[in-house]
N, C-alpha and C positions, 0 to 999 in steps of 0.2 A: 528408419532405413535411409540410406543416403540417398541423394537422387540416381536416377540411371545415367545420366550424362555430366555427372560429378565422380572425379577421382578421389576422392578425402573420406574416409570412411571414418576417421579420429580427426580431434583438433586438440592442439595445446593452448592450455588456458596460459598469460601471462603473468596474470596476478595482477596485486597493486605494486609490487615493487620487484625486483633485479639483484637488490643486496638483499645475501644473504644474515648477512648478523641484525638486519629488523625481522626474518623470517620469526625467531620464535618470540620476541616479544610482541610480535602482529597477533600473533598466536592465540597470547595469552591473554591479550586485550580484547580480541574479538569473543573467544570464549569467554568472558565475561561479560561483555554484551550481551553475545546469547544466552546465554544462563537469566540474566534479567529480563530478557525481552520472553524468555520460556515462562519463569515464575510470574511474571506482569502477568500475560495475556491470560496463561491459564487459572492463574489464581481471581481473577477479574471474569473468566467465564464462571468456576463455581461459586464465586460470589454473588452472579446474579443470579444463578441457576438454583440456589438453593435458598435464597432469599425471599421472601416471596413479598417483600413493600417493595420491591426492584423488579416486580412481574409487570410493568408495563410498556407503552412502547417506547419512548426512550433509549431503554436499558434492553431493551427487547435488539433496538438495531448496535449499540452499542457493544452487546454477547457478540455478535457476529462482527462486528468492526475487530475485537480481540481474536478472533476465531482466524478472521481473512490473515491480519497480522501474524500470528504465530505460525497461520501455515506460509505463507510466501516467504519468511522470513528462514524458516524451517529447508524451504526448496533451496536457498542459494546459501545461505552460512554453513551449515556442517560442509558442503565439497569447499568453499575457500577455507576451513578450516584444516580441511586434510592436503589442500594444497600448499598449506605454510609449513607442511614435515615431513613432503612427498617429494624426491626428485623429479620425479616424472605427471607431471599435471597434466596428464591427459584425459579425454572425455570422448566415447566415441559421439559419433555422429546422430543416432538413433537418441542417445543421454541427453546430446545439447539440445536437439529440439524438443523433450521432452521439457528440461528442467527451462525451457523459451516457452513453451505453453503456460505448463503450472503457474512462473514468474507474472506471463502478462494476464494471466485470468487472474491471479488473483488482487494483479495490481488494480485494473481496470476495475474490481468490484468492488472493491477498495473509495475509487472516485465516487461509484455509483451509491456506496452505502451513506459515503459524506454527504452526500446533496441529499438522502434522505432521510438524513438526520437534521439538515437544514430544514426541510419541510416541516419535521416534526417539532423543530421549533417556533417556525412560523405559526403553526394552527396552534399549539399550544401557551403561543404570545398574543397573537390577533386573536383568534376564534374562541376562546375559550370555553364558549359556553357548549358547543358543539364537538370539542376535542375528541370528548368519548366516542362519538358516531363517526368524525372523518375519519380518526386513527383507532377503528376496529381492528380485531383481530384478526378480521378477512383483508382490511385495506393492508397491515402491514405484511400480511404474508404475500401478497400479490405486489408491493413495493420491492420485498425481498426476492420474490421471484425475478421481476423486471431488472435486477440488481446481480442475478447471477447468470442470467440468458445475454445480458451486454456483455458481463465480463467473457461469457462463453464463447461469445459470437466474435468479441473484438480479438482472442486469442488463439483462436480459428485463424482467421485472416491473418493475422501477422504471421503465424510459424508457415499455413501454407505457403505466402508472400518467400520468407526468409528458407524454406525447405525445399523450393521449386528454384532456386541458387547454381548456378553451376561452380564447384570449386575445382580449383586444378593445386597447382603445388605447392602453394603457401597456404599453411594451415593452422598457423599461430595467429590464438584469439587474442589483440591487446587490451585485453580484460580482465577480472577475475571471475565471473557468471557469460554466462551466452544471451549475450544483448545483442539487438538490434543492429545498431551501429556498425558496432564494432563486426558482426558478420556480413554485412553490405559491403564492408572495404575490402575481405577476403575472395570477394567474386572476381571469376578471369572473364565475364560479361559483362553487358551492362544493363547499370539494375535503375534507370530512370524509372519506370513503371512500379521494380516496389519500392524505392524512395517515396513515389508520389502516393502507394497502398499508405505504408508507413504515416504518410507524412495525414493523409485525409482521417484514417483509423484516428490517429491519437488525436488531434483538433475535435474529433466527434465525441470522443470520448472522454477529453479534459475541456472541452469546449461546454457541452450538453451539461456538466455537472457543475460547473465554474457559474456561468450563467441561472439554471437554477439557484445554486446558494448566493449568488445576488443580488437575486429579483426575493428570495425570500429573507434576507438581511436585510436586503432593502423599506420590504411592505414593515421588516421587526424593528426597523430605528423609524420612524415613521406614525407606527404605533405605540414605542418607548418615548417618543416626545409629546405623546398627546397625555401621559402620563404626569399629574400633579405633584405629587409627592415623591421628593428624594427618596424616600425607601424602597417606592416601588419600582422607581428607574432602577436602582440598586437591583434588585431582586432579578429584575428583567434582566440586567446586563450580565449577571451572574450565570444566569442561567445560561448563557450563548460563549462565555469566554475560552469556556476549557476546548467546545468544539472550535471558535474561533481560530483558534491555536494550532490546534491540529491540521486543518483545514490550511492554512497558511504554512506550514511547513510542510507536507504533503506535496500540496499543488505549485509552491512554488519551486521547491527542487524535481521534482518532475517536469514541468515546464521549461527551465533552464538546462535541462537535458535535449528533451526531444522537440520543443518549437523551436529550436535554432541548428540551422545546417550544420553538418559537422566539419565544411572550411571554415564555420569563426568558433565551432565551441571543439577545439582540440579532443581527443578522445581523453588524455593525460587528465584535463579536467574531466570532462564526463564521469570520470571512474571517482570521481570524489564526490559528485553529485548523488552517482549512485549511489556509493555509500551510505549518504546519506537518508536516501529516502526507501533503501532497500533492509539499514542496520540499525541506523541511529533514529529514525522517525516509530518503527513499530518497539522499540525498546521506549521510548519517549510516551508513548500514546497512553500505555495502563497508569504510567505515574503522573501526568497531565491529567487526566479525568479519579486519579483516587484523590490527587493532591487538594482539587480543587472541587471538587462536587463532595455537598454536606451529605446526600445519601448514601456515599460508598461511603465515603469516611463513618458513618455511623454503622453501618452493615457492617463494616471490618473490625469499626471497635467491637463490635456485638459479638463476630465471632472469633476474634483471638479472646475476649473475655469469657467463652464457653468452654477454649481450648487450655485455658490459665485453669480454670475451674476444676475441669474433668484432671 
């Protein structure tokens, strides 16, 4: 519902673009995105779901890293998608802070799943001998818990921050989803108070998981050089690269978004950022980890070679 002391009960989306003749070849691009980021993430859940050398926790946080992906990805592409062949891009009020929840829960757990998978590679690089006992089935469901109560909690606070708004007559979002940002500049008040919610929520929340997978990359190259044998640095570094990866594209186009004021980071760019780490990073993530990790790649040969069979 809209606020009580807000006029705007609809907002119009802007989109990424004004001209009309990139509308359908935007179109047809992004439905191809999503269509890959659809087949990656789910094809990569019953992979590990039905797998069962991939029943551990690794793959265990990795199911739900595919899981968060397909669904946040799911929340904002089909409406920019029907925004590219709709005259009228509108979203009411009640919509946008919905599809601002769902977005930042799922982004935020998202941060929280990567640093837990950080973890999982620390114990499983230093610890070794102990792996089995600290990454039980109870420690990882109580990680994964921890992992959707931040997300919960940090998307809580921002839509109440951004819903408690007062809009008056401009009500065109320069956006193509309902971000943050872009709703802040729409206020006939002033929103110093949730700039600064905004501004402390995400620092906590790309702060806390940044840090973690620091200090555990850290303790992991540290223990990769007390390592003798080129094979086994090998092995070790292998094992950290595809999250490596992810991790670095993830956190760094989210942080180029939201830790810089929106006086020096234009909105114009923003919206490329997001792009980025809204379309092109969870389309990116299941071909990163099948490309590169030898146990999906064997799972996968295993089962298109049943499906060749049968």
């Amino acid at each position: 519902m809209a606020a009580e002391n807000s006029s705007v009960t609809e907002f119009i989306l802007a989109g990424l673009t004004d001209q009309p003749g990139l509308q359908i070849p935007l179109f047809f691009l992004f439905l191809g995105f999503y269509l890959v980021t659809v087949v990656g993430n789910l094809g990569l859940i019953m992979l590990i779901g039905l797998n069962s050398r991939l029943h551990t926790p690794m793959y265990f946080f990795l199911f739900n890293l595919s899981l968060i992906d397909f669904c946040y990805s799911t929340t904002i592409t089909p409406k920019m998608l029907k925004n590219f062949v709709s005259k009228h891009n509108i979203i009411l009020h009640a919509e946008c802070m919905t599809q601002l929840f769902f977005f930042c829960f799922f982004v935020i757990s998202e941060s929280f799943v990567l640093s837990a998978m950080a973890y999982d590679r620390y114990v499983a690089i230093c610890r070794p001998l102990v792996y089995t006992v600290t990454m039980s089935p109870e420690v990882c469901l109580l990680l994964l818990l921890g992992v959707y109560v931040m997300g919960f909690s940090g998307a809580l606070a921002h839509t109440g921050s951004i819903a408690s708004l007062t809009f008056c007559a401009n009500n065109i979002v320069n956006h193509f989803m309902c971000d943050i940002l872009p709703l802040l500049e729409l206020s006939c008040t002033s929103t110093y108070v949730h700039e600064l919610v905004v501004f402390v929520v995400v620092a906590v929340d790309i702060g806390m998981p940044i840090i973690t997978i620091f200090i555990s990359y850290g303790l992991i190259l540290c223990s990769i050089l007390h390592i003798h044998s080129a094979e086994g640095k090998s092995k070790a570094f292998s094992t950290c690269s595809s999250h490596i990866i992810v991790v670095c594209l993830f956190f760094g186009s989210g942080a180029f978004m939201y830790l810089k004021p929106p006086s020096i980071l234009p909105l114009g760019q923003g919206k490329v950022s997001s792009l980025f780490y809204t379309i092109v990073v969870p389309m990116l993530n299941p071909l990163i980890y099948s490309l590169r990790n030898k146990d999906v790649k064997i799972a996968l040969r295993k089962a298109l070679g049943i499906k060749i069979f049968l």
